[in-house]
N, C-alpha and C positions, 0 to 999 in steps of 0.2 A: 171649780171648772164646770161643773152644773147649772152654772147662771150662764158660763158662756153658750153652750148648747142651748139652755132656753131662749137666749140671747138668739142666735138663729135663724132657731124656730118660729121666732115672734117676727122677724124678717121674713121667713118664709110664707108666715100666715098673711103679713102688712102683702107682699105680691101676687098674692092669691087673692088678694081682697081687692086690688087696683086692676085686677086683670081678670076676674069676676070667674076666678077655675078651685076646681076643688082642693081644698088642701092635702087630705090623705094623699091622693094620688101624688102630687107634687112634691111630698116630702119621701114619699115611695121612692119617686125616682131620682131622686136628690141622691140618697143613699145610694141607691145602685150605681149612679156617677164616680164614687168613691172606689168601684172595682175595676179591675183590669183582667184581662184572662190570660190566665200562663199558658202557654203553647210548648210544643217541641220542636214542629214542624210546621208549611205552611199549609198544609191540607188539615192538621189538628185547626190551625185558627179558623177555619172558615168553617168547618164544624160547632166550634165553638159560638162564633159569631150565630150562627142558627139558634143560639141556644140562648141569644143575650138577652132577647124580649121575654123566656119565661124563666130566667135568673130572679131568684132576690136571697141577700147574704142571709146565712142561718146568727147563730145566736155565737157561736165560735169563731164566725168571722167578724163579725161586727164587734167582740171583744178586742182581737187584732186591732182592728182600724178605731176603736175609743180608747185605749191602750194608748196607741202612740199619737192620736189627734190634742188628748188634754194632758197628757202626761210622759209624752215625750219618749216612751217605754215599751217594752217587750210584755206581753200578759204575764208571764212568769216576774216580772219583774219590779211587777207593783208593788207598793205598799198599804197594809189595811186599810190607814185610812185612803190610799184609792180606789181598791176593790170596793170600799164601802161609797165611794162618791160616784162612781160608775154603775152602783146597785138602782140608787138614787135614778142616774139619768135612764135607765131601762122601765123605771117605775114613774117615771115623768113623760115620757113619750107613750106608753101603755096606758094613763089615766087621761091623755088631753088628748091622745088620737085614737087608743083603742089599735096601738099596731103592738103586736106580741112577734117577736123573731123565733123560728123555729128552732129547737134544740139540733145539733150537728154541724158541720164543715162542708166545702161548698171547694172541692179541690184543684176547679178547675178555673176560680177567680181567687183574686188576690187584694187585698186593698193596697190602694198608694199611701206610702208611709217613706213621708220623706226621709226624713232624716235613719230612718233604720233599715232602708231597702240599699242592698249591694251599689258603690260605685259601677258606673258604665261608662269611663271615658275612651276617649277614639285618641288615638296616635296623631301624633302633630310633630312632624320633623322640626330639628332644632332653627333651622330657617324663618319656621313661621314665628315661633319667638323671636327670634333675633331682626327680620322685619319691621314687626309692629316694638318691640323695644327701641329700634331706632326711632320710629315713626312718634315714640312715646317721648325720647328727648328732644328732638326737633320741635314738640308742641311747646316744650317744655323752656325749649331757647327762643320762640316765636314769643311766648308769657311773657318772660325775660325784659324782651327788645322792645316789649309795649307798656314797659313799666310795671308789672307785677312781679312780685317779690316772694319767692318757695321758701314755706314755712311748713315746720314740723310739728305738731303737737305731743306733748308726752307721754302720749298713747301709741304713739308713732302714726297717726294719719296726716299725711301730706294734703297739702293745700296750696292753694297760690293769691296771694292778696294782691290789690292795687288801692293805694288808697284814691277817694276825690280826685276828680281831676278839675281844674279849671279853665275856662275855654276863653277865648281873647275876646268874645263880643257879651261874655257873662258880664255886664254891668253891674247888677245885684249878687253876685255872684251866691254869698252864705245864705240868703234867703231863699235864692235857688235849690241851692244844694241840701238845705235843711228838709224840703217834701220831699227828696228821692230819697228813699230805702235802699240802706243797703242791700244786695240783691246775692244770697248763695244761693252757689249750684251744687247737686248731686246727681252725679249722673248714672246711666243704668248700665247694664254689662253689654260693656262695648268695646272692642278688638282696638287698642290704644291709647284707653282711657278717654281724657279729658278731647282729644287729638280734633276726631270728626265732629265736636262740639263746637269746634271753634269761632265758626263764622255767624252761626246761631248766637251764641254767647255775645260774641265784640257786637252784635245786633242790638239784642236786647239790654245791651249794658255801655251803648254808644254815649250816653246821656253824659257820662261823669259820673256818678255815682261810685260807692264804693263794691266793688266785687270780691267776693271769695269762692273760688272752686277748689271744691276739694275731689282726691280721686280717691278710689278703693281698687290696688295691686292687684285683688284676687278676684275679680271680674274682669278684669282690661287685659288678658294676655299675657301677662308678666310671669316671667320663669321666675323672679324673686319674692313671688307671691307664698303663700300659704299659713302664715300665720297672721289674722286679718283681726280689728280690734272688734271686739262684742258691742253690744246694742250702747252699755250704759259709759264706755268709753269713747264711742262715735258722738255720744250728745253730749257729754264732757268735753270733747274738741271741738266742738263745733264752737259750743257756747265759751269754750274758753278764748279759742281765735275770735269772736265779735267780742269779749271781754278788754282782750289785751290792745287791740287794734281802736275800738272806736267808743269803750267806756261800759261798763256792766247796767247801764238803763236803755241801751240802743235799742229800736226796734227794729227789723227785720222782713225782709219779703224772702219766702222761699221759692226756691224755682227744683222739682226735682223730675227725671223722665224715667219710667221703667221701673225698674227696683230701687231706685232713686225714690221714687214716694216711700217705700218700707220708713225707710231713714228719716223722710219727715215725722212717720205715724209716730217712729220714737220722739222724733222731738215736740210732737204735740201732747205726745204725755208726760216730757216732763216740768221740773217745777219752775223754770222760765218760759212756758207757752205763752204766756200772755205779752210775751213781747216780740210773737207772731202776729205779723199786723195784714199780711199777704201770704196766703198759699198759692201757686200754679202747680198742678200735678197734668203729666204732661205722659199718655200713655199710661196709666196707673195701674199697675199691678196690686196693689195695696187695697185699694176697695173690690170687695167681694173676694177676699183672699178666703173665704171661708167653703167658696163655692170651691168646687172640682176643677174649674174650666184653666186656670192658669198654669196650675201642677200639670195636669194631661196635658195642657195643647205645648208645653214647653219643656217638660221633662221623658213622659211618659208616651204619648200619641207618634214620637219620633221613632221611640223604637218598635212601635208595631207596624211602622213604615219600614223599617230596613228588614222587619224577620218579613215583611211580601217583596223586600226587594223589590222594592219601588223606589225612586231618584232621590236625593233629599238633596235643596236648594245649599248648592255653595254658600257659606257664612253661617249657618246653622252654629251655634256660640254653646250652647246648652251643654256639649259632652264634653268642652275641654277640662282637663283634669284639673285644673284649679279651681274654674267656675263651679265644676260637678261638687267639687271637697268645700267650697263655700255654700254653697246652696245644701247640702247635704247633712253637712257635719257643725256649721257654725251657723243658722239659720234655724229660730222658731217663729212659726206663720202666726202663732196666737199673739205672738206679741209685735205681730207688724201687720194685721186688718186696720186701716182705717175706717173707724165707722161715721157716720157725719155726725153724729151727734155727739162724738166726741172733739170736734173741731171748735177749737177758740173762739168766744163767742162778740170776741171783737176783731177777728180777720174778715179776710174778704177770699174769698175764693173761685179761683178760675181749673176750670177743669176740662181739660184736651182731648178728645177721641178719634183715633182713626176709625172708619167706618169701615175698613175692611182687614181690622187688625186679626192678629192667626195668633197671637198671644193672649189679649185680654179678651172678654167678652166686651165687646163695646156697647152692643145691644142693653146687656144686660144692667153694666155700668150707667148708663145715659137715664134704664129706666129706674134704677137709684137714687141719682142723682136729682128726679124729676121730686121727692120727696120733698126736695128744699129747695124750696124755690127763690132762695137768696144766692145759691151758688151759681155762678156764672158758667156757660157751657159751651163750648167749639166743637163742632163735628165736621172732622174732613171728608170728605167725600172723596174717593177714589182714592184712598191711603190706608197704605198697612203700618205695621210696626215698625215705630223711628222714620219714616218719610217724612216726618217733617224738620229731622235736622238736617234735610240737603235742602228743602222746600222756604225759598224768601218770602211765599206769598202768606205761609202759616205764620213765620214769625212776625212780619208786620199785626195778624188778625190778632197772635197773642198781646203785642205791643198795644195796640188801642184799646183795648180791655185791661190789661196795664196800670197804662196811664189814667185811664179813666177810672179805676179802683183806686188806686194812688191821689188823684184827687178828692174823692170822697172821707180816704182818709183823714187828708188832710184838714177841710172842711170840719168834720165829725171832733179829730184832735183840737182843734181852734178854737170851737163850742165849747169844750168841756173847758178847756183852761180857762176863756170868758165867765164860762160857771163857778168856776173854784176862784177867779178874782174877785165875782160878786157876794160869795159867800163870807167873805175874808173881810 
């Protein structure tokens, strides 16, 4: 876990070097990002807030928050050898920056620690389930009637295939159909799943081509959610549905929005990546999952909005009680950062921003992404988080970057097989 922290750091230092600012201070305040202040009352917060510029966590809080950041755990509850790899990363931050954390506790911050901090979900009459579960079959008879076909993996994730379609003025038809990629989708937590996808989806997948979208229960609403499949079961079904359906050498174009990328990052590491030939990540929560800004602006920043009793926007998805128990309790962040450098080094990569997202850092994403100047980049302008799956005018700008990556593919693919006849 000490390579992932230097791992980081070496990110933190690369933006500090591109944006010409000093490193100490920026990894200063990196850390301090990772705390929240406990409150009782709303007159304690605003005292507290006075207090946030001369904060920095002691040596007992930052055990906390390295505790359950590489090792998923309570300090009591480590083991030698992670007391000993955590010894390491205090002695690795002390010799390359010369920062030493004070000895004591710091009682009036807390670090965010997903998965070991108290559920906080909010009440939802059985109505609103019962709504969006309808809303969820209806999507599901709409699939149906347009020719795709609800299949189950032995994992238990649900999905819905269509195979190829063929169009009446396809003259060449298999020649055609042989450059489009198959196109899955994973989508992100969203109030009846696959449902408000819909029109986005029959968009980008009008061509023919073969589609699979798969849904996850325990993000979508669903009162028959809560037992949701783990990382290495979700990339077992995925790959087994393009196995069983269209032949274990298929290649593949991903499409995923929101927490939906997590899902790619698993399937980029595992051992059929390379037959990722397309990523779109589309709102990506996955890159810079290491930063603060995702957990706060999505789990955490909501409820220092409600102890000032202040409004929170109708749809707010974050505290329903499945969502909360999936993201909380079946959710590790180390194993779902996308880093770019771990991306397939024969995909093509399209990568989506709204410019005025309240979820991800877009800012910060865009200046990441600038590091690779092979990966392809859209930035909405006057769009928050998920506007672009009501938005025709996004999906067209995804579609021609699309196609046009998809070409190149194809092109690139042509070559080499030319190569491997010559060789022969």
């Amino acid at each position: 876990r000490r390579k992932l922290l230097i791992r980081i750091l070496q990110r933190l230092e690369a933006t500090c070097r591109a944006n010409d600012k000093p490193v100490l201070p920026t990894i200063r305040a990196y850390v301090k990002e990772w705390f929240h202040p406990q409150v009782g009352n709303s007159k304690k917060l605003n005292d507290i807030i006075k207090l946030k510029d001369e904060f920095f966590p002691k040596k007992n809080d930052m055990d906390q928050l390295f505790s359950w950041a590489f090792f998923g755990k309570h300090v009591d509850d480590l083991e030698p050898w992670m007391r000993k790899d955590m010894k390491r990363m205090y002695e690795t931050i002390e010799s390359h920056y010369g920062l030493v954390f004070e000895e004591g506790t710091t009682p009036e911050f807390k670090p965010m620690r997903l998965s070991l901090d108290p559920l906080q979900p909010a009440y939802r009459p059985f109505v609103i389930y019962g709504f969006f579960s309808l809303i969820k079959v209806m999507a599901g008879l709409l699939l149906r009637a347009v020719g795709f076909y609800s299949c189950k993996s032995a994992s238990g994730l649900v999905y819905f295939y269509r195979p190829a379609r063929k169009f009446n003025n396809d003259s060449n038809h298999n020649s055609i159909q042989d450059r489009k990629l198959p196109l899955i989708f994973l989508h992100g937590i969203a109030p009846g799943g696959l449902a408000f996808y819909l029109p986005m989806l029959f968009f980008l997948g009008g061509d023919g081509r073969p589609l699979f979208f798969f849904e996850n229960p325990d993000i979508s609403f669903f009162i028959f959610g809560g037992n949701p499949p783990n990382e290495r079961q979700t990339v077992h079904a995925v790959w087994d549905a393009v196995d069983s359906h269209l032949g274990e050498e298929q290649e593949v174009s991903l499409v995923g929005h929101s927490f939906g990328s997590c899902a790619i990052t698993w399937l980029v590491h595992s051992p059929s990546s390379s037959r990722i030939r397309q990523i779109v990540l589309v709102d990506p929560v996955s890159i810079l999952l290491s930063e603060p800004d995702v957990m706060q602006n999505f789990l955490y920043q909501r409820k220092a909005l409600q102890r000032r009793k202040m409004p929170i926007k109708i749809g707010v998805v974050s505290n329903e009680i499945f969502t909360e128990h999936y993201l909380r309790r079946h959710f590790a962040w180390y194993n779902s950062e996308l880093w770019l450098e771990d991306l397939p080094p024969n995909s093509k990569v399209l990568v989506c921003l709204s410019e005025e997202d309240t979820v991800v850092p877009a800012q910060k994403v865009q200046q990441e992404v600038k590091r690779k100047p092979e990966v392809d980049v859209l930035i909405w302008e006057n769009a928050g988080h998920a506007h672009c799956v009501t938005r025709p005018k996004t999906w067209r700008q995804m579609q021609i970057v699309m196609k046009r990556q998809e070409q190149m593919i194809f092109h690139e693919s042509s070559f080499l097989a030319c190569e491997n006849k010559k060789r022969i």
